[in-house]
C-alpha positions as CSV (number, residue, x, y, z in Angstrom):
1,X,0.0,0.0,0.0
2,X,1.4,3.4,-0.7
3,X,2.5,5.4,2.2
4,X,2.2,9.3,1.7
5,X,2.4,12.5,4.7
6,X,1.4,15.8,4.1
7,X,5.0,19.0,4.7
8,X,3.3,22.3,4.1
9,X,-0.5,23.2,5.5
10,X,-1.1,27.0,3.8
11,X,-4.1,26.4,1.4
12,X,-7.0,24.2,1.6
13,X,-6.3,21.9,-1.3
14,X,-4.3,19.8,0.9
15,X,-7.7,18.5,1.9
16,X,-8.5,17.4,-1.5
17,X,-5.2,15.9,-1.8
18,X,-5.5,13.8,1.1
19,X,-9.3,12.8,0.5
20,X,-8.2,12.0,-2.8
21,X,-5.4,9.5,-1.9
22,X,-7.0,7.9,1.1
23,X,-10.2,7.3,-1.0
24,X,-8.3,6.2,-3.7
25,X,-6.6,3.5,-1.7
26,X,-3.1,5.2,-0.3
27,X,-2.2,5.1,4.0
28,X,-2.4,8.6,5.3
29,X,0.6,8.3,8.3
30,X,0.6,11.8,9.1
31,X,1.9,15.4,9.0
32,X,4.2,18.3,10.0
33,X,1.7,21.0,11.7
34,X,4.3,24.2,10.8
35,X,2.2,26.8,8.8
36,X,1.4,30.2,8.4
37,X,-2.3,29.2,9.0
38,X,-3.0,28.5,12.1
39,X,-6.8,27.8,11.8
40,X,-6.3,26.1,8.8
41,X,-3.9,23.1,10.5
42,X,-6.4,22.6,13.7
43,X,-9.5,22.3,11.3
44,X,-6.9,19.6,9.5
45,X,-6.4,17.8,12.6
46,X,-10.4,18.0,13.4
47,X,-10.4,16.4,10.3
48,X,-7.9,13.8,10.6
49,X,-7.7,13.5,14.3
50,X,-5.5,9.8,14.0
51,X,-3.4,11.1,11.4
52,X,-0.1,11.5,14.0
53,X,1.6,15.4,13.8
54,X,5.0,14.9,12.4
55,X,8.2,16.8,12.3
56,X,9.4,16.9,9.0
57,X,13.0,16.4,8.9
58,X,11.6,12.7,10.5
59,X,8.8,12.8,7.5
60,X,11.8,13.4,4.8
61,X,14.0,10.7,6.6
62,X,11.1,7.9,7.1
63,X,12.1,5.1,3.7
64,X,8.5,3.7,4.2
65,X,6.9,6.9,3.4
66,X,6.4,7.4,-0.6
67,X,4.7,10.2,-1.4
68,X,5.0,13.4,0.2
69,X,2.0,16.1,-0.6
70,X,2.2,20.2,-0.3
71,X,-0.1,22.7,-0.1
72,X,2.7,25.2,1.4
73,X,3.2,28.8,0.3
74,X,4.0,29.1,-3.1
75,X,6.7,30.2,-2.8
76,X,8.1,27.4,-0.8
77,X,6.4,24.1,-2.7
78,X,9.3,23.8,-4.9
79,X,11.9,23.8,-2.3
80,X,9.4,21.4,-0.5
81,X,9.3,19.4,-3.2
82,X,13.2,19.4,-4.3
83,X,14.0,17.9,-0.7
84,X,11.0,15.3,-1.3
85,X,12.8,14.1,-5.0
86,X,16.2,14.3,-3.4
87,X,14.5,12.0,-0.1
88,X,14.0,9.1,-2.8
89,X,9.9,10.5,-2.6
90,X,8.0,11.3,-5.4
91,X,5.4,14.2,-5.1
92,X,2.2,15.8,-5.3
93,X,2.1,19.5,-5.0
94,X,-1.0,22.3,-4.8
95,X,-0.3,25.0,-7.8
96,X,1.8,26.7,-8.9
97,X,4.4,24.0,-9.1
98,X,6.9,26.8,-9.1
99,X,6.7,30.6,-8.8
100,X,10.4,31.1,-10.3
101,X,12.2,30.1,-13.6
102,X,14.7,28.9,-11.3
103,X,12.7,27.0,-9.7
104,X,11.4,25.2,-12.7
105,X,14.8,24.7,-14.0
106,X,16.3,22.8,-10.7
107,X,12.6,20.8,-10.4
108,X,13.1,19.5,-14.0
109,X,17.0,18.9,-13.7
110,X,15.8,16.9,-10.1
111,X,13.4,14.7,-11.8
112,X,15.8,13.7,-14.3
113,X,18.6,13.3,-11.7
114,X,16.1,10.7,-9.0
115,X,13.4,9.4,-11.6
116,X,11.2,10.7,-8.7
117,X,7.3,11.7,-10.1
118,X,6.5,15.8,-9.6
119,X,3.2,16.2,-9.7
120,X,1.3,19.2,-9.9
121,X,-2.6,18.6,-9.1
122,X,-4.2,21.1,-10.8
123,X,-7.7,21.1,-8.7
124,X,-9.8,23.1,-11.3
125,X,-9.3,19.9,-13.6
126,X,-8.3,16.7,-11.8
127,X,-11.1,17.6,-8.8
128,X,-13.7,18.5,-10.6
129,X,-15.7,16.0,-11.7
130,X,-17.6,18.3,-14.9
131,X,-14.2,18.6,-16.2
132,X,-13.4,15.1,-15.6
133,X,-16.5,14.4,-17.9
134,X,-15.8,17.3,-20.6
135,X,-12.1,15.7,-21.2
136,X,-14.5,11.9,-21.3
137,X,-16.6,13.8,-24.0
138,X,-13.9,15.5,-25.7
139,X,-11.8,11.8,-26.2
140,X,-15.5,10.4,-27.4
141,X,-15.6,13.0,-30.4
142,X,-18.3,14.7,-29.2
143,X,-17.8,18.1,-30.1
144,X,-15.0,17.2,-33.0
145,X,-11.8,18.5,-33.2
146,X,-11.2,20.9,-30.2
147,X,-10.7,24.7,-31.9
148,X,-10.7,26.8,-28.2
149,X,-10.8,27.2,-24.7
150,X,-12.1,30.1,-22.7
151,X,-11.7,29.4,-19.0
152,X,-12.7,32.1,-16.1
153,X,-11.2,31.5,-12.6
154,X,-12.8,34.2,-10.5
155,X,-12.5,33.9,-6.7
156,X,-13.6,35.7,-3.7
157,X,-10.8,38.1,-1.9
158,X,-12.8,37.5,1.9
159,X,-11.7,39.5,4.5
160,X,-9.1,37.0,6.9
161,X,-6.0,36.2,4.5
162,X,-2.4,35.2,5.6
163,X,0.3,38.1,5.4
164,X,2.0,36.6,2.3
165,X,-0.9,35.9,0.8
166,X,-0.6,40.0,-0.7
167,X,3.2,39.7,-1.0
168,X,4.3,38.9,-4.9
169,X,7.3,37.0,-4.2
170,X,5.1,34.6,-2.1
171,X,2.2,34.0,-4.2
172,X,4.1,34.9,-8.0
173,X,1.8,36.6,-9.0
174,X,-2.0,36.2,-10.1
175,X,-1.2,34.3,-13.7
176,X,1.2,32.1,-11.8
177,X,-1.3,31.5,-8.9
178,X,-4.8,31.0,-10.6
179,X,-4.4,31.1,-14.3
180,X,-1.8,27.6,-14.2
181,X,-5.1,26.3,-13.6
182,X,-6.8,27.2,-16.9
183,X,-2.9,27.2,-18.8
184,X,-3.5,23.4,-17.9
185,X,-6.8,23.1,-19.3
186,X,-5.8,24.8,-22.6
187,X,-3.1,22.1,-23.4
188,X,-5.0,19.2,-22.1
189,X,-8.3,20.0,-23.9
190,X,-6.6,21.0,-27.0
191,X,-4.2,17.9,-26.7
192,X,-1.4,20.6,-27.1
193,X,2.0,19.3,-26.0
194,X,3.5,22.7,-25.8
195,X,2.0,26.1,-26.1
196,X,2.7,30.0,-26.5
197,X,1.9,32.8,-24.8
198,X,0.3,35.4,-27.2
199,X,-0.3,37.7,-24.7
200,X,-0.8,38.8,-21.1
201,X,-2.0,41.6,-19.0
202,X,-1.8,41.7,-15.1
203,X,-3.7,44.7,-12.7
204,X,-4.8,45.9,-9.7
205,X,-7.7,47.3,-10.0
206,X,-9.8,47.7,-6.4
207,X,-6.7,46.7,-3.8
208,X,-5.4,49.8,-2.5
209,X,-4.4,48.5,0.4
210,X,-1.7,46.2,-1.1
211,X,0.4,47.5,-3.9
212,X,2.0,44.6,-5.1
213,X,-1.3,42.4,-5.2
214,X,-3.0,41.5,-8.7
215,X,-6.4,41.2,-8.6
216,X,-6.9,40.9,-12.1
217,X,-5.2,38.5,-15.1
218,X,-5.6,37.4,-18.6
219,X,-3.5,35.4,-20.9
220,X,-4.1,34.7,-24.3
221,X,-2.5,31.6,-25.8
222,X,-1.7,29.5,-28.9
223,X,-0.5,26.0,-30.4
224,X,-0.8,24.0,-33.2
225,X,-4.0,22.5,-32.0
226,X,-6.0,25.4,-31.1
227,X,-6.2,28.5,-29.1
228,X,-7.4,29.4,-25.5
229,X,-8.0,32.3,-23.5
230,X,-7.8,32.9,-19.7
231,X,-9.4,35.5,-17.2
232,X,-8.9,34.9,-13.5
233,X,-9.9,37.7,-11.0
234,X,-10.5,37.9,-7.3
235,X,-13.8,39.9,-7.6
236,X,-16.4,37.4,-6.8
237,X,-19.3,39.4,-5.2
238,X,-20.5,38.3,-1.3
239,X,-23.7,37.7,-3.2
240,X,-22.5,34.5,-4.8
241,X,-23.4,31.3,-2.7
242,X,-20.1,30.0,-3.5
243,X,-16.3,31.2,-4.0
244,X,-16.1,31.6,-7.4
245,X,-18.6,31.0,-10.6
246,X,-15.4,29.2,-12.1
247,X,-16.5,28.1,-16.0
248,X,-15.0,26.6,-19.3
249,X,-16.3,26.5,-22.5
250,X,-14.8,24.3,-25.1
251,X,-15.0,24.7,-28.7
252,X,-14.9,21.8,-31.1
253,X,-15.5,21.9,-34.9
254,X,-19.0,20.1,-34.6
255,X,-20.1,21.7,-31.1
256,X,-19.2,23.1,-27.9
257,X,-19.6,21.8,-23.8
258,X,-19.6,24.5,-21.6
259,X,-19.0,23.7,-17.4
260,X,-20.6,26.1,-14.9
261,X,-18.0,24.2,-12.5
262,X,-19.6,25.4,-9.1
263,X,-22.2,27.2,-9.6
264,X,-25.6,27.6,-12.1
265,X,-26.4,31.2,-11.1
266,X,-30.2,31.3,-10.7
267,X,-30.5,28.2,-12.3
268,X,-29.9,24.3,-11.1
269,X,-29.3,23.9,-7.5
270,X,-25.1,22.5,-6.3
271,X,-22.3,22.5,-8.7
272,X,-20.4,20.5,-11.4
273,X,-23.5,21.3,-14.6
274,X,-22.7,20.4,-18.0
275,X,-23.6,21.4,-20.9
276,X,-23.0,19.7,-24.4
277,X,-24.5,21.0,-27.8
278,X,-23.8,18.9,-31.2
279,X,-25.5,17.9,-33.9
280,X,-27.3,15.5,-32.0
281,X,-29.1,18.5,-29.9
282,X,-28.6,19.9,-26.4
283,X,-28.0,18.1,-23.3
284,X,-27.5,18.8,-20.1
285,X,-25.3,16.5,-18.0
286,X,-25.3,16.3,-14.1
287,X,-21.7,15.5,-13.0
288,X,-22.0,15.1,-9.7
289,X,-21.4,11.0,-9.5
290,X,-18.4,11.5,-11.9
291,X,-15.6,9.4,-10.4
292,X,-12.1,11.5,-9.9
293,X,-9.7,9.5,-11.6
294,X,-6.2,11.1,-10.8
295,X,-5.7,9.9,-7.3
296,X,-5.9,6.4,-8.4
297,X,-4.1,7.2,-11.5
298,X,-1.1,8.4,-10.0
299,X,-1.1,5.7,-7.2
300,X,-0.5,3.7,-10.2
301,X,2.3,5.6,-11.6
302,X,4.5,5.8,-8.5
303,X,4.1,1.9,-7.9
304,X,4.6,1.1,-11.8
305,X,6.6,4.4,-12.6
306,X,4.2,5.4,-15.2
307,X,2.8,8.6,-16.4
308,X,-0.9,7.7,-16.9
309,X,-2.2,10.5,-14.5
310,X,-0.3,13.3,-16.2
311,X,3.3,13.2,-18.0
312,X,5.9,15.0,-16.8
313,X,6.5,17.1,-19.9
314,X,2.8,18.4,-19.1
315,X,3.3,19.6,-16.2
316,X,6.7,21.2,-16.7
317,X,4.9,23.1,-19.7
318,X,1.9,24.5,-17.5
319,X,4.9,25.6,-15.1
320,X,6.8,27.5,-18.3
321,X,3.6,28.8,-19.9
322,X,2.5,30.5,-16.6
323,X,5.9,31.9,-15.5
324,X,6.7,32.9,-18.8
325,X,2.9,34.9,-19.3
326,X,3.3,36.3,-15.6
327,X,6.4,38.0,-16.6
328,X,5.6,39.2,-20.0
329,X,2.3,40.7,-18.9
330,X,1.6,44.2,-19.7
331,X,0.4,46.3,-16.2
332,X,-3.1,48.0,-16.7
333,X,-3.1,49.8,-13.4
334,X,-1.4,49.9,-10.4
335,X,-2.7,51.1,-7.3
């Protein structure tokens, strides 16, 4: 049975990391409680009140232990992750996968170095189960030859956030931080290998209070499969019964699915609502039984040291296409 511990509680994707695993089959054995969010780690032990607190110089030495899972501060996952590789672990980590170009480069020259898996799990895909279903439909022909994606991140600011959390260096900026998500989408929907960016613009539009925050993003990118375009924001009104009406339209030659991920604003009631429209008519598929496949997936690929959950080359390129649009993007405003 696979073995995996959690180094770095700062964002609440660890949670679907380690719900994904356990359910998936893998032996939770337990975590280092350092983080820069204090509520955040006693809600995790509420949560996983056997799961032993660890320190994590003992996590990295432990040989049983094969996976090692971060949800850290960006700015720290790579180093997290480095030590992991170089520990003989393989790992999953919360985006970004890296918020430097140095960072990238010493992750890639690691992997090849150990063999070890970096993974990046890339939440707005792998655990959501309408996007689980879109890249079904997408494989089945459905909507032909895929031409474009258009994928929205918006998320809610709140009012409690971690002092980093409005520093650049730490979070890498707003592409970097959100937008890897839909970079991801673009080259797996497309079946794009390797991209470019087009074009970017970063802003801060309605944060006064912290300069070097980016409240606004957009990317527009290209390959030799299609096109896709990205807008990610932190303006979600308190209005909205949920963090973020996150969508994704897909555009195929004979049709189009769109995802209203979390919410269908004054319309169907919970979250994961697809729609497909083809030649055949328009349907409307609930997603909400859709099995998550990338836990087990990559279980799979650290016992048989395979790449069936994502390759490696994938996730180096959503690293490169985000860093590279972050720091090519023009500056609309600047508060």
């Amino acid at each position: 049975m696979l073995r995996f511990a959690v180094v770095g509680i700062d964002h609440g994707h660890i949670f679907d990391h380690v719900k994904g695993l356990t359910r998936a089959g893998a032996e939770f054995v337990g975590y280092c409680p350092q983080t820069s969010v204090p509520g955040l780690v006693d809600t995790f032990a509420q949560t996983y009140p056997d799961a032993p607190q660890i320190d994590r110089d003992a996590i990295f030495a432990d040989p049983s232990i094969d996976v090692i899972c971060t949800a850290a501060i960006p700015r720290d996952r790579a180093g997290i992750a480095l030590r992991a590789m170089r520990s003989g672990k393989d790992v999953m980590v919360d985006k970004p996968g890296a918020t430097t170009f140095d960072q990238l480069a010493e992750l890639e020259a690691t992997v090849k170095d150990t063999g070890r898996i970096f993974s990046v799990c890339f939440t707005e895909r792998l655990c959501v189960r309408s996007a689980v279903k879109a890249g079904k439909l997408v494989k089945d022909g459905a909507i032909g030859k895929v031409v474009q994606t258009m994928g929205m991140g918006p998320h809610r600011l709140g009012s409690s956030r971690p002092d980093w959390f409005w520093e650049l260096d730490a979070f890498g900026g707003i592409i970097v931080d959100i937008a890897s998500h839909q970079i991801d989408q673009f080259l797996f929907y497309t079946g794009s290998e390797i991209g470019e960016v087009v074009a970017s613009t970063v802003g801060n539009f309605g944060t006064s209070k912290a300069p070097e925050f980016q409240d606004f993003g957009e990317v527009l990118l290209r390959s030799d499969k299609g096109s896709g375009y990205v807008r990610v924001d932190w303006f979600t009104p308190d209005g909205l019964p949920t963090w973020g009406d996150g969508r994704l339209t897909i555009l195929g030659t004979e049709g189009y699915i769109e995802l209203r991920k979390y919410v269908d604003i004054a319309g169907r009631e919970g979250k994961d609502h697809l729609f497909l429209v083809n030649k055949a008519g328009v349907e409307y598929i609930d997603c909400s039984n859709e099995p998550l496949d990338y836990f087990a997936q990559f279980i799979d690929d650290v016992q048989n040291r395979t790449e069936t959950a994502m390759t490696q080359r994938h996730v180096f390129e959503v690293c490169r296409l985000s860093l590279e649009a972050q720091a090519k993007a023009t500056v609309l405003t600047k508060n």
